[in-house]
N, C-alpha and C positions, 0 to 999 in steps of 0.2 A: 385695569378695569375689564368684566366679560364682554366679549365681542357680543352685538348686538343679538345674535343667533344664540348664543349659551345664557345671557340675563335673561329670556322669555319666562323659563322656569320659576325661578324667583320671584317674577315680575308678577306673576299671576295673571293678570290682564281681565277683563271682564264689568272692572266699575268704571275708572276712566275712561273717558276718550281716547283713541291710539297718541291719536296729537297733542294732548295733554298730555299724558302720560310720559311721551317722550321729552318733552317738555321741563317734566319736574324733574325728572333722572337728570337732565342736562345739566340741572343748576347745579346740581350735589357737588361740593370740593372730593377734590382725590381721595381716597383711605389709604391707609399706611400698608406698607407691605403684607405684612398676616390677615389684614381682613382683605386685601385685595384678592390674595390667594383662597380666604375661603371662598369667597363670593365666584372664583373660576372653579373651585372643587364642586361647590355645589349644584353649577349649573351644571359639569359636566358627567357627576352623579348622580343629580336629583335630589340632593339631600333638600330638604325643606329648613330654608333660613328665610328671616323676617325680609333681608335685603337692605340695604342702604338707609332707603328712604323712610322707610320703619321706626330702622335702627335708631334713626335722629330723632324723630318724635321718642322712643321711649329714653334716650339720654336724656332729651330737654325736661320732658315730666320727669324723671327723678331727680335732678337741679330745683326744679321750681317747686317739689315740697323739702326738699334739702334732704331724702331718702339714702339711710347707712346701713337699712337690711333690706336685701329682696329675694325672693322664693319666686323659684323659675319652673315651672313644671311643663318639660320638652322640651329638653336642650338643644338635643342634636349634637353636630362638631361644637357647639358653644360659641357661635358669633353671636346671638346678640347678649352671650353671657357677658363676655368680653366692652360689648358699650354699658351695658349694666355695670360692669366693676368699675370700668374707666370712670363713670357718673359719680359711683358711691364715695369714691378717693381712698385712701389710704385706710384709715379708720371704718370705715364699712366691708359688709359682708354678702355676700352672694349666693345662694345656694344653688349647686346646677342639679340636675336630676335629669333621668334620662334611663329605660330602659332596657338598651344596647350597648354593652362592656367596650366593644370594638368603637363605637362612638365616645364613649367617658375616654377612655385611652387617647383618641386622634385629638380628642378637648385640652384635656389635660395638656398635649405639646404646644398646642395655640397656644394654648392662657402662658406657659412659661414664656412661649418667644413675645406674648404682648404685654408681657411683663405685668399680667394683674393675677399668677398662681399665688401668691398672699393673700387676696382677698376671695377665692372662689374656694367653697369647699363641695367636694363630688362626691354625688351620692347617685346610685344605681338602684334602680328598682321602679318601683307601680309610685308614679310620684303623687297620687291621691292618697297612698298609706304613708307614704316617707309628709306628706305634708299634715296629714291627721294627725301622727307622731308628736308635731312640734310642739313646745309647751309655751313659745314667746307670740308675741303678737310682730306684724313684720308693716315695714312700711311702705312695701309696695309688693304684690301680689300677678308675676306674669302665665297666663297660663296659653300653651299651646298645647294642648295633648291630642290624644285623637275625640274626636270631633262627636260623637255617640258618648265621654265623657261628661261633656260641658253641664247638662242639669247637675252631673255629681259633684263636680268641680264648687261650683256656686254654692253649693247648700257647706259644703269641708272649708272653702277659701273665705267667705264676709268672716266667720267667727274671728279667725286668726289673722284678720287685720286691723292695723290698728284705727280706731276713729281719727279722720284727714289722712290717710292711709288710701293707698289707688288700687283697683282691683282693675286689670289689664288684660286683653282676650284679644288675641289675633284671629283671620278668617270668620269673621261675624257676619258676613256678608256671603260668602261662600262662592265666590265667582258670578253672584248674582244669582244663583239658587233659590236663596231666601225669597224671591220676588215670586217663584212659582205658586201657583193656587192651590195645588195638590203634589207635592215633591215626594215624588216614590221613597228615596232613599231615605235610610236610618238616620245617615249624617248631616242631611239638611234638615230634619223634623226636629233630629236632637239641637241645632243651634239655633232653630224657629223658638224652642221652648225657653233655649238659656238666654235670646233675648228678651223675649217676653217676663222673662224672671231678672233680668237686669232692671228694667225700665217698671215696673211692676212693684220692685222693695221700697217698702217706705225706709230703709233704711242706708240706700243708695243715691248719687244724682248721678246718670246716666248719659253720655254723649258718644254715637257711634261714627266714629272720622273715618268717612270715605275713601280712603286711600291703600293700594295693594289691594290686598283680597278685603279688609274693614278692619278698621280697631277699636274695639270697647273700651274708652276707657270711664272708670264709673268710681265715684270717689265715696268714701264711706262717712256719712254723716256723724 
């Protein structure tokens, strides 16, 4: 597991309590060797992964609607591709997406050594056009891209899920950004709008879990 100094990154910090928050990390069982290693790569590059504690909340929702397709838009190294596949089981499908070749490539070695490269298929590009593309509807929808995305995301992602289908958004909360009255930047206006456009569709129910940076998760009526 990252030494307390290299999980900060990951960790995000800013909506729990410091003491809660250590709190919740503490409970988490071990992860197996490859996610362990990503979770020290990323702290020790910065790569942007959901983290542990995440990771579990979205295995558990794709169990509890019994979820065998998910479209992941911002993979990264693919750790939380990786609890996504593990969820879907043998029979389901994954899609990773990721705009960095040098990322899909370090993905791609993961997913063989976690043994879920049968269920993930990788795709490279603007994952708002690779997701427009699709012609199926999916049963669970994760989106992390960059953050001035998010009203796009919304309007391209409810079509193409299926009704009882989860539509999923990491950093919703934005390190507590969101709370500002007047927030200069692009990228907390853009996830002020894409919440207000979550909680706002009649065709959505909407719950944002507090935990890391925040997680929408909003299920399609």
């Amino acid at each position: 597991m990252p030494e307390p100094n290299q999980s900060a990154y990951w960790r995000m910090g800013g909506i729990t309590v410091g003491a809660v928050e250590d709190y919740l990390y503490s409970l988490l069982p071990p992860r197996d060797e490859v996610l362990t290693e990503m979770e020290t790569e990323a702290a020790r590059c910065e790569v942007p992964i959901v983290g542990p504690a995440v990771a579990r909340v979205l295995y558990q929702l794709a169990l509890m609607i019994g979820a065998k397709s998910v479209f992941e838009m911002g993979s990264a190294i693919g750790y939380s591709t990786i609890w996504w596949a593990r969820a879907v089981g043998d029979k389901g499908r994954v899609i990773y997406t990721d705009g960095d070749s040098k990322n899909a490539e370090q993905a791609r070695q993961y997913f063989e050594r976690a043994g879920v490269s049968n269920r993930i298929t990788v795709h490279v590009g603007d994952a708002l056009e690779l997701l427009s593309e699709q012609k199926q509807e999916f049963d669970i929808i994760f989106n992390d891209v960059d953050k001035e995305d998010y009203p796009r995301v919304f309007r391209i992602a409810i079509p193409k899920l299926r009704k009882g289908g989860l539509f999923v958004t990491d950093n919703v909360l934005w390190s507590g950004k969101v709370a500002q009255k007047n927030p200069p930047d692009a990228a907390t206006k853009a996830i002020l709008e894409f919440n207000r456009l979550l909680y706002g569709s009649p065709d959505l129910f909407t719950t944002i879990l507090p935990i890391r940076d925040g997680v929408a998760v909003a299920l399609k009526k």
